[in-house]
N, C-alpha and C positions, 0 to 999 in steps of 0.2 A: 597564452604562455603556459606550458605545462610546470606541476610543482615537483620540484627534485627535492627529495628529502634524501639527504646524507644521514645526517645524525641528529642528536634527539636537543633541536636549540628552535626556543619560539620565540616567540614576545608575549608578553602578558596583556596585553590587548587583543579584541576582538572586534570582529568587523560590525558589530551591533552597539556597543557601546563601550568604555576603557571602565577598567575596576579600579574606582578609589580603595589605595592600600592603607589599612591600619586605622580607617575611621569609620564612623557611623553611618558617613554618604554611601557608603558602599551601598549599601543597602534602599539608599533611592534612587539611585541606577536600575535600570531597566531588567539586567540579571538579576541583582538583588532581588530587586521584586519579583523576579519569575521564583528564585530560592526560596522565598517569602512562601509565596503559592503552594511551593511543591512539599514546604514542613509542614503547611498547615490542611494541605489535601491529604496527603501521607497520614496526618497523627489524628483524623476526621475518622479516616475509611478502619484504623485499626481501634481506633477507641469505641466507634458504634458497633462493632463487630463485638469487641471484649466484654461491652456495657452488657449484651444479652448470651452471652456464651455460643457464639455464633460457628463456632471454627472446629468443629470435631471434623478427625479423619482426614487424609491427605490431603486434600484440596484445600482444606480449611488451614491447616496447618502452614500449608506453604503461602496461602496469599497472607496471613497475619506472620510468618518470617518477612515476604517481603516487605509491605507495609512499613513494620519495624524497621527493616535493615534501612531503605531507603531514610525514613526521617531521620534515623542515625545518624548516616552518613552525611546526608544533608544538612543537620544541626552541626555535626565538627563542621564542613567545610565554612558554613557561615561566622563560627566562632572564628577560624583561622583567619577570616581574611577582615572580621574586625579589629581583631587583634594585631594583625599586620605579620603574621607567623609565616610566610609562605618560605621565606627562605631556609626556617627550622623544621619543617615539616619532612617526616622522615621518607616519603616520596616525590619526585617530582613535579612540583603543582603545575609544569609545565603539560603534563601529561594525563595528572590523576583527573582533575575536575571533568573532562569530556570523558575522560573511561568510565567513571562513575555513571555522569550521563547518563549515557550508552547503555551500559547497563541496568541502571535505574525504570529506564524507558522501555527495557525488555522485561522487567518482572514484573511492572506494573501492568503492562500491557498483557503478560502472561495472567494476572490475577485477576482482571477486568475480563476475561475469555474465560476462564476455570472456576472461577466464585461462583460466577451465576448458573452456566451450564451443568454440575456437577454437585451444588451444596440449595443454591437457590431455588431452582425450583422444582426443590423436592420436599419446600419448606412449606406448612399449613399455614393459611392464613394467621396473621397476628405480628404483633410488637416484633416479635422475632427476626419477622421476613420483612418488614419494612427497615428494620434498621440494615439489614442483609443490603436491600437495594439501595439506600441513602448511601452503604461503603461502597457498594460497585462502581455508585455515578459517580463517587472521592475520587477511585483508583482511577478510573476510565481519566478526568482531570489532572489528574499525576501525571498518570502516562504525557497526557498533551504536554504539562509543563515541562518534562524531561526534554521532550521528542524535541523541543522548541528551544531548550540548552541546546544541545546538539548541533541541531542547525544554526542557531546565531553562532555558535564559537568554532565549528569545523573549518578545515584548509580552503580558503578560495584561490582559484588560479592566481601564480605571481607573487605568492605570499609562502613567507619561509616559516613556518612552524611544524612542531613538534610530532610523530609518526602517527601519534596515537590520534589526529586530528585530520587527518587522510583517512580515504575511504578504503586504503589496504589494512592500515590502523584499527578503525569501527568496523569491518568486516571479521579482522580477530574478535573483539567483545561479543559481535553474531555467531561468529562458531563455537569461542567456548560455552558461550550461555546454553545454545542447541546441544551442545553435547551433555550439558550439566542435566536437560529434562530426560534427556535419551538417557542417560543413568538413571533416575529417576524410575523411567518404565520400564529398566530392565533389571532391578535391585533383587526380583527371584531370579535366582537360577535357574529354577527349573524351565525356561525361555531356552535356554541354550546348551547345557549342561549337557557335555555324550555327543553332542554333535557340534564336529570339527568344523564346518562352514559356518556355525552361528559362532563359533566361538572365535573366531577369526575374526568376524565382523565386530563384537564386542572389545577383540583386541585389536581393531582400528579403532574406534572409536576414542576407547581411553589414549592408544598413541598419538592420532591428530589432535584430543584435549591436551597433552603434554607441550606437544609443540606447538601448539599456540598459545598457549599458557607463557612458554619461557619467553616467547617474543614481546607479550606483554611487559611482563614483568622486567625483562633488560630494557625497555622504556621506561618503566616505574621509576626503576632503580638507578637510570642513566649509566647502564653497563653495557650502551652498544659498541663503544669505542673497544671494548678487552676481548671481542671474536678477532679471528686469527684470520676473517675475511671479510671485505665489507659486507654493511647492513644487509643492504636491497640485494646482494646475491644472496645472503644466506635466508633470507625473506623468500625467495622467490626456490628457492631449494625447498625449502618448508611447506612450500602452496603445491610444487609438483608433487613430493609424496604425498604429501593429503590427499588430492585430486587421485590419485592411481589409488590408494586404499580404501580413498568411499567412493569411485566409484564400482571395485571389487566387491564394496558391502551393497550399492544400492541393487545389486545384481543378485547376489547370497541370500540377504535378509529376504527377500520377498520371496524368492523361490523357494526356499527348506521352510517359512512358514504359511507359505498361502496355495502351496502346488501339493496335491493329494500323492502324486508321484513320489515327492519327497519326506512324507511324512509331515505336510501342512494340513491345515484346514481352511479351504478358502473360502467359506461364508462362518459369518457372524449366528447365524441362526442352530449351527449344528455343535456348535460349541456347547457343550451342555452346564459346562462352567459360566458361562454368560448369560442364563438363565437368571432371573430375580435377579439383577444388579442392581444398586442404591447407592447412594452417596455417600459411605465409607468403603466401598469396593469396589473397583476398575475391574474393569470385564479384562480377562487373560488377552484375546482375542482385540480389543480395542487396545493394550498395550501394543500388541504387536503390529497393528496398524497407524497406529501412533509414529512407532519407529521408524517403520517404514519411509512414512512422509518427512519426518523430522530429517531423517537420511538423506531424503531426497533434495530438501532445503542448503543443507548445510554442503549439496555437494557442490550446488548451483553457487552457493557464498566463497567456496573455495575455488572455483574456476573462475569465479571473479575477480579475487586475489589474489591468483596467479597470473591473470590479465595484465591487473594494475603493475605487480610488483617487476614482473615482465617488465615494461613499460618504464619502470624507474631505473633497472638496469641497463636499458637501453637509451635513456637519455643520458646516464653519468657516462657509458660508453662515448 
């Protein structure tokens, strides 16, 4: 039986096990104890990290944001549901906990790829780089305990909950997260600057982060009912322009920066900026192959969710 999501109404039960609300049991429940896990992975991988000053320079920086943000987030969400707060909670907890998730499970997973590749091992032997690898094997953990929220509490067939728990739902937290590194690798200008094809493609980018963004957010907020047309059409309105804008850019991006013709460089070797790279500087030249791919990612994710969302308009039909 396929799931028809109208509007933004779950149950707060999940098919792994039901949340005791406003007590201590919560917490020996089966979720509970993966939240358990995921504070105490989380506050492991950024504390050995900080104990030896492990985190200079981008990469460093951003796995001890994520780290942090994650046990953050994670330590409210546990206060809230011992306290029994969810109905004062100024998002919809019908919604937030699996958004969170989601994306929990993508920065970890991002930091557990980037930590080591890029900070690790460029590290000399010692105290240093051993605690370096004690946080990797944290996060690489994290990640699992997240990834494992997700799937215990996402939509299964026949079950009416909340959008954000559908996989057109988790497919928005996939795109904006991808769009958020693809900013990340493209924060010089000088990438694009003077030339109208890249900058085009950088202004798809931010526009598909926008609109996915708001669709998020009118779940957060349970503001799907105030569009002036249902959900899943204007869902599905949102996937076909993404879908035409990257795949404009997955066309742009590679060509003006990897075709000699257009003023590219299409090996890594003749870039002479990428010469002695190290683990506070990203090769020019690996940014823009970065993009590349990350574009190519995020287009596949949107024609997915223009599949799906398809597919819910055509059941409410």
């Amino acid at each position: 039986m396929p799931v028809t999501v109208t509007r933004t109404t779950i149950t707060t039960t999940s098919s792994a096990s039901p949340t005791v609300l406003g007590s201590p049991r919560a917490l020996t429940q089966p979720l509970g104890l993966l939240r358990l896990l995921q504070l105490l992975s989380t506050c492991v991988a950024f504390s050995l990290v900080a104990s030896v000053n492990a985190w200079v320079g981008f990469s460093g920086n951003f796995c001890m944001f994520a780290w942090c943000f994650c046990f953050a987030v994670t330590l409210v969400i546990i206060a809230v549901e011992l306290a029994g707060l969810q109905a004062r909670f100024p998002l919809s907890w019908r919604n937030f906990p699996i958004t969170f998730a989601c994306y929990a499970a993508l920065f970890c997973l991002t930091a557990s790829v980037l930590y080591p590749a890029t900070y690790v091992q460029f590290m000399g032997q010692g105290r240093s780089r051993d605690h370096a690898i004690a946080a990797t094997a944290f996060s690489c953990v994290a990640c699992l305990a997240y990834a494992t929220e997700v799937a215990w509490t996402r939509a299964r067939p026949g079950e009416v909950t909340g959008y954000m728990a559908t996989v057109p739902g988790l497919l928005k937290v996939v795109e904006t997260f991808m769009a958020c590194i693809i900013f990340a690798f493209i924060s010089d200008p000088y990438m694009y600057k003077d030339r109208p094809a890249l900058e085009w493609c950088v202004a798809v980018y931010a526009i598909c982060f926008i609109l996915a963004a708001v669709a998020i957010l009118l779940n957060l907020l349970d503001c799907t009912n105030a569009l002036p047309v249902p959900f899943p059409t204007f869902l599905s309105g949102l996937a076909l322009v993404s879908v035409l804008c990257y795949a404009s850019a997955m066309i742009l991006w590679p060509l003006y920066q990897f075709d000699e013709k257009h003023g590219g460089q299409p090996r890594r070797a003749r870039d002479p900026s990428c010469r002695g790279s190290h683990v506070q500087y990203v090769c020019p030249w690996d940014r823009r192959l970065a993009v590349a791919i990350l574009t190519a990612i995020n287009l596949l994710a949107y024609v997915a969710d223009l599949v799906h969302s398809a597919h819910l308009v055509f059941v409410r039909v």
